[in-house]
MIDOSE-1310 file (N, C-alpha, C; in nm, 2 decimals, decimal comma, always signed):
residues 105
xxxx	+0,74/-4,08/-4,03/+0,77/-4,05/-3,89/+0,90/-3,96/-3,88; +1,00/-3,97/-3,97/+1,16/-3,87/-3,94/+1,03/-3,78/-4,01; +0,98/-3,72/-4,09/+0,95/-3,58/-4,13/+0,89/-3,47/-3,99; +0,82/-3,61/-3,96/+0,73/-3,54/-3,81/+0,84/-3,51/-3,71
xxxx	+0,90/-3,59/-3,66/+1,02/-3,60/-3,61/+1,09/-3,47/-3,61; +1,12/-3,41/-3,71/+1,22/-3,32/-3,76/+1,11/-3,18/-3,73; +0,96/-3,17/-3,79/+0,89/-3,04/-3,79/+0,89/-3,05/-3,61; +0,90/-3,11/-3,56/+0,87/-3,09/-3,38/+1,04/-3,05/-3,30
xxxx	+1,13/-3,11/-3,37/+1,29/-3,08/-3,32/+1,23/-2,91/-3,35; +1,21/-2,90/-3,50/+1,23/-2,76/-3,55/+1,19/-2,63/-3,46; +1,02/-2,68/-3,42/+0,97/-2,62/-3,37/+1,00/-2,57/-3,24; +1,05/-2,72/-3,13/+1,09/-2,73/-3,04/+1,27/-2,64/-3,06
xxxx	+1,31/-2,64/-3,13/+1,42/-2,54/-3,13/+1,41/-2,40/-3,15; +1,26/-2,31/-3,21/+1,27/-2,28/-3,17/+1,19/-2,17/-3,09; +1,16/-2,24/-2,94/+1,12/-2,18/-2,83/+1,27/-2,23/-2,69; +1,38/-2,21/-2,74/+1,48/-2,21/-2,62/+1,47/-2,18/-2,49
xxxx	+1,39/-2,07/-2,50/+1,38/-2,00/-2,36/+1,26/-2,07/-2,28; +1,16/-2,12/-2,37/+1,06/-2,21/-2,27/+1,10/-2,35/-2,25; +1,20/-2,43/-2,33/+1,24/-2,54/-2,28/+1,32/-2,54/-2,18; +1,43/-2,44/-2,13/+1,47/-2,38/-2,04/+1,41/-2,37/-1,95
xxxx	+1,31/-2,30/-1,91/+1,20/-2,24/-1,80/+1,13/-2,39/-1,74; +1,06/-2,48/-1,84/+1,03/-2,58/-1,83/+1,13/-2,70/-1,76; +1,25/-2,71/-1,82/+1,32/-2,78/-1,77/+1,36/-2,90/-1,87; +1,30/-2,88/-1,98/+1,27/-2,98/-2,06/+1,45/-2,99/-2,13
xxxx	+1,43/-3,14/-2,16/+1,61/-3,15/-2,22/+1,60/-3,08/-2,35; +1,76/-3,09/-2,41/+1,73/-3,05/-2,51/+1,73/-3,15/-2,62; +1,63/-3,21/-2,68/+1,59/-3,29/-2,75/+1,71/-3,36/-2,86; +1,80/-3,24/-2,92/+1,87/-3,25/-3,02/+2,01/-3,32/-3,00
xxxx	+2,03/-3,37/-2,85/+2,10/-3,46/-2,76/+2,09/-3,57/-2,83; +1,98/-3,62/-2,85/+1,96/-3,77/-2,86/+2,00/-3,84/-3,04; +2,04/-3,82/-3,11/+2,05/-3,77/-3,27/+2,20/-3,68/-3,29; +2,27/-3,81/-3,38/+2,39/-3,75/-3,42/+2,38/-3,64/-3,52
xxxx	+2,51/-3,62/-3,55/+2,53/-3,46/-3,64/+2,45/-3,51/-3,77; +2,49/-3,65/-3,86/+2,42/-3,70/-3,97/+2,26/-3,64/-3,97; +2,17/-3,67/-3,86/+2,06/-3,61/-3,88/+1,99/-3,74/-3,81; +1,87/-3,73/-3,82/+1,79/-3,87/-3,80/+1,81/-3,97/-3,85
xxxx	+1,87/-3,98/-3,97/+1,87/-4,08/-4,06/+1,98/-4,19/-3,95; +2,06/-4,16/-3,95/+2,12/-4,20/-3,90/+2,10/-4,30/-3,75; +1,98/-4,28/-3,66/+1,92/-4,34/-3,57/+1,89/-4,46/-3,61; +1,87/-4,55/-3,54/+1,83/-4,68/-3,53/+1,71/-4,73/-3,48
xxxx	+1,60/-4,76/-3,54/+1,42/-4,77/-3,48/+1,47/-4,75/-3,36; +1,50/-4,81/-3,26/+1,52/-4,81/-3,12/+1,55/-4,61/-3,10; +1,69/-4,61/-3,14/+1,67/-4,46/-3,13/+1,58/-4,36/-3,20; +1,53/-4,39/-3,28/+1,39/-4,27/-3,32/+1,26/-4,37/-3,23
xxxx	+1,24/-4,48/-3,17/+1,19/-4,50/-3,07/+1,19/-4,41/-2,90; +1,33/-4,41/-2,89/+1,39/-4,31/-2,80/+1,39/-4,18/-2,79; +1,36/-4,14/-2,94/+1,34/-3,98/-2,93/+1,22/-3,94/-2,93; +1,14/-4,01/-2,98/+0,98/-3,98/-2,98/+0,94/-3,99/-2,86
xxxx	+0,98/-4,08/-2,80/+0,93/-4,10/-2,63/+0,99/-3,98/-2,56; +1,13/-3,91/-2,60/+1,12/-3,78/-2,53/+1,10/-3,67/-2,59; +1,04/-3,71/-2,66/+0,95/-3,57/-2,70/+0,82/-3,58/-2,67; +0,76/-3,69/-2,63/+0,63/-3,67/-2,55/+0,64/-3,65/-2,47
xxxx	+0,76/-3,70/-2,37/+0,80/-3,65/-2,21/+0,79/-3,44/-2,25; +0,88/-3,43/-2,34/+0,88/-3,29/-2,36/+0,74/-3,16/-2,38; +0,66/-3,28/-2,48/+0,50/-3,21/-2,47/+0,45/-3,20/-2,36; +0,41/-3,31/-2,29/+0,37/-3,35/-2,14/+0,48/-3,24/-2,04
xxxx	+0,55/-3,23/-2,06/+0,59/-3,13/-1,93/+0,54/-2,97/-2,03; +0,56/-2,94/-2,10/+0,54/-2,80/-2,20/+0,38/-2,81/-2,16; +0,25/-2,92/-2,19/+0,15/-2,94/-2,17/+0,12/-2,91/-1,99; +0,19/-2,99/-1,88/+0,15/-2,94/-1,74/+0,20/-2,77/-1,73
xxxx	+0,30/-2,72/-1,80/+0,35/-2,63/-1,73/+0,24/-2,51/-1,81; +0,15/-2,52/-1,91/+0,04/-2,43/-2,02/-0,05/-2,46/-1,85; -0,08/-2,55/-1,85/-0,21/-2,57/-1,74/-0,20/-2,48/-1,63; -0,09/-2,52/-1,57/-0,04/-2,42/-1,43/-0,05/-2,28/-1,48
xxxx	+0,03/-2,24/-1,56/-0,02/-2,08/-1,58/-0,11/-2,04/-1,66; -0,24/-2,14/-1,67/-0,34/-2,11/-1,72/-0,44/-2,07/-1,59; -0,42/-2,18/-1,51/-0,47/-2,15/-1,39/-0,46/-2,07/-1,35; -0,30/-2,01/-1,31/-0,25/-1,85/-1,25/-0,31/-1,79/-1,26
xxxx	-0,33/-1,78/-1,45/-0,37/-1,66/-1,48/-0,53/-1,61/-1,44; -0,60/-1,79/-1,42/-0,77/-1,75/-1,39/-0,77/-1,67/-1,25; -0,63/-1,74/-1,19/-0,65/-1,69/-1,04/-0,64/-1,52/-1,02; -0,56/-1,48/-1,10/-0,54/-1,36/-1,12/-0,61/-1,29/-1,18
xxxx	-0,70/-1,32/-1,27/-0,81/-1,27/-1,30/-0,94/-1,26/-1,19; -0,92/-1,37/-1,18/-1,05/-1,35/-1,06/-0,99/-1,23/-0,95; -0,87/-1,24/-0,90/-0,83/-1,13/-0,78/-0,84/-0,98/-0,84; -0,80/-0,98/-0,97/-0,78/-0,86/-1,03/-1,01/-0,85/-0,98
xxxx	-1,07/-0,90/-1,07/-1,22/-0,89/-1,05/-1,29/-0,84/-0,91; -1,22/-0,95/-0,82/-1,31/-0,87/-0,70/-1,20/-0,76/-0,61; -1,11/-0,72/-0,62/-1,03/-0,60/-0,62/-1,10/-0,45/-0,71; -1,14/-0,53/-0,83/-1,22/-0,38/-0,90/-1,37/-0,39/-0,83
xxxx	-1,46/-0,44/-0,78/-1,54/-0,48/-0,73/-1,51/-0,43/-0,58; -1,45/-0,47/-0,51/-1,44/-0,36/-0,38/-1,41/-0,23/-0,41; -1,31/-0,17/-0,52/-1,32/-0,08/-0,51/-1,43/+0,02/-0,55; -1,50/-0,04/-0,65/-1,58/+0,00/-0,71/-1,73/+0,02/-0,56
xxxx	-1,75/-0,06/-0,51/-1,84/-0,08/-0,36/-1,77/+0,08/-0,29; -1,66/+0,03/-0,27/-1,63/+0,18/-0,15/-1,67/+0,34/-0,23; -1,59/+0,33/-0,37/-1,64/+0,44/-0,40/-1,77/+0,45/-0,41; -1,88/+0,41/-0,47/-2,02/+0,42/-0,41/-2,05/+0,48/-0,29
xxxx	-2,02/+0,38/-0,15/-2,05/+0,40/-0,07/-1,95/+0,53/-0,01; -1,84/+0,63/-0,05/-1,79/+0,73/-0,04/-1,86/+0,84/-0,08; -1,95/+0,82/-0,24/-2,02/+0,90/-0,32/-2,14/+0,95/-0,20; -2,21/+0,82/-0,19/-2,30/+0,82/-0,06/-2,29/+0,92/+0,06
xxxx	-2,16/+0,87/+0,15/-2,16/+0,93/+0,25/-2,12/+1,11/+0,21; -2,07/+1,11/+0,13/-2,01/+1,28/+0,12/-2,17/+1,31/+0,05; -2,28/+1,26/+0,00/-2,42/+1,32/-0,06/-2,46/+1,33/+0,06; -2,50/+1,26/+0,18/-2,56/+1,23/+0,29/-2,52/+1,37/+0,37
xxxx	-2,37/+1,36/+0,41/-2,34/+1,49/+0,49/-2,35/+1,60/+0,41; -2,32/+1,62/+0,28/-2,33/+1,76/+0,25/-2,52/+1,78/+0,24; -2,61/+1,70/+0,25/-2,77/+1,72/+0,26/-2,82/+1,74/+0,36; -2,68/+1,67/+0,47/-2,72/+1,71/+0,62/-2,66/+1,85/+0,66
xxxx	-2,59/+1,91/+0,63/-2,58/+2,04/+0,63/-2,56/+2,13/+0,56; -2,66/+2,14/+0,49/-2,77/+2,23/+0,39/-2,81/+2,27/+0,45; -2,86/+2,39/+0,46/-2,94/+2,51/+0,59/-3,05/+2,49/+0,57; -3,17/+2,48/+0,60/-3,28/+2,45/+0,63/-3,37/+2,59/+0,57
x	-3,46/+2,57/+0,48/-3,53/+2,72/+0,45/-3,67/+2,67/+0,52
C-alpha cells in the first residue's frame, strides 16, 4: 500500500497546475518530512481517503470538460452546417440571377 501511496503523491505532484484549477488539497500536507513510513494505519488510512476525495474531484472536473468539449463540438458542427447551407443557397441565388439576365437568343 505505501508503494502505491507514493506512485499517486508522485504522480499527483506532478500535475500542480491541475490540482490548483481543481481545487484539490495538496496531498503531501498530510505526511511528515520522514516520508510515509512514518504515518500511523490511521494516517495512511487518512491519506488514502484524500486521495480518493482528490481522484473523485480530478474525475468530476475530466467529465465537465468532457462535456464542454461535446458541447462545443456540436456548436462548432452546426455553425459549419449553416454556413455551409447559406453558401449553397448564395451559389444558387447569384446562378439564378445571372441566368435571369442572360439576353435571350
Amino acid at each position: 500500500m505505501v508503494g502505491q501511496v507514493r506512485r499517486i503523491l508522485k504522480v499527483n505532484h506532478q500535475v500542480p497546475a491541475l490540482r490548483r484549477e481543481v481545487g484539490c488539497c495538496d496531498c503531501s500536507s498530510l505526511f511528515c518530512g520522514a516520508g510515509l513510513e512514518c504515518l500511523s494505519v490511521g494516517g495512511l488510512a487518512e491519506l488514502a481517503d484524500e486521495l480518493q476525495r482528490c481522484v473523485h474531484e480530478y474525475s468530476e472536473e475530466l467529465v465537465s470538460e468532457l462535456a464542454r468539449r461535446d458541447e462545443l463540438d456540436f456548436e462548432k458542427e452546426l455553425k459549419n452546417q449553416f454556413i455551409s447551407r447559406t453558401s449553397s443557397l448564395s451559389q444558387l441565388a447569384r446562378s439564378r440571377t445571372s441566368s435571369f439576365h442572360e439576353p435571350v437568343h
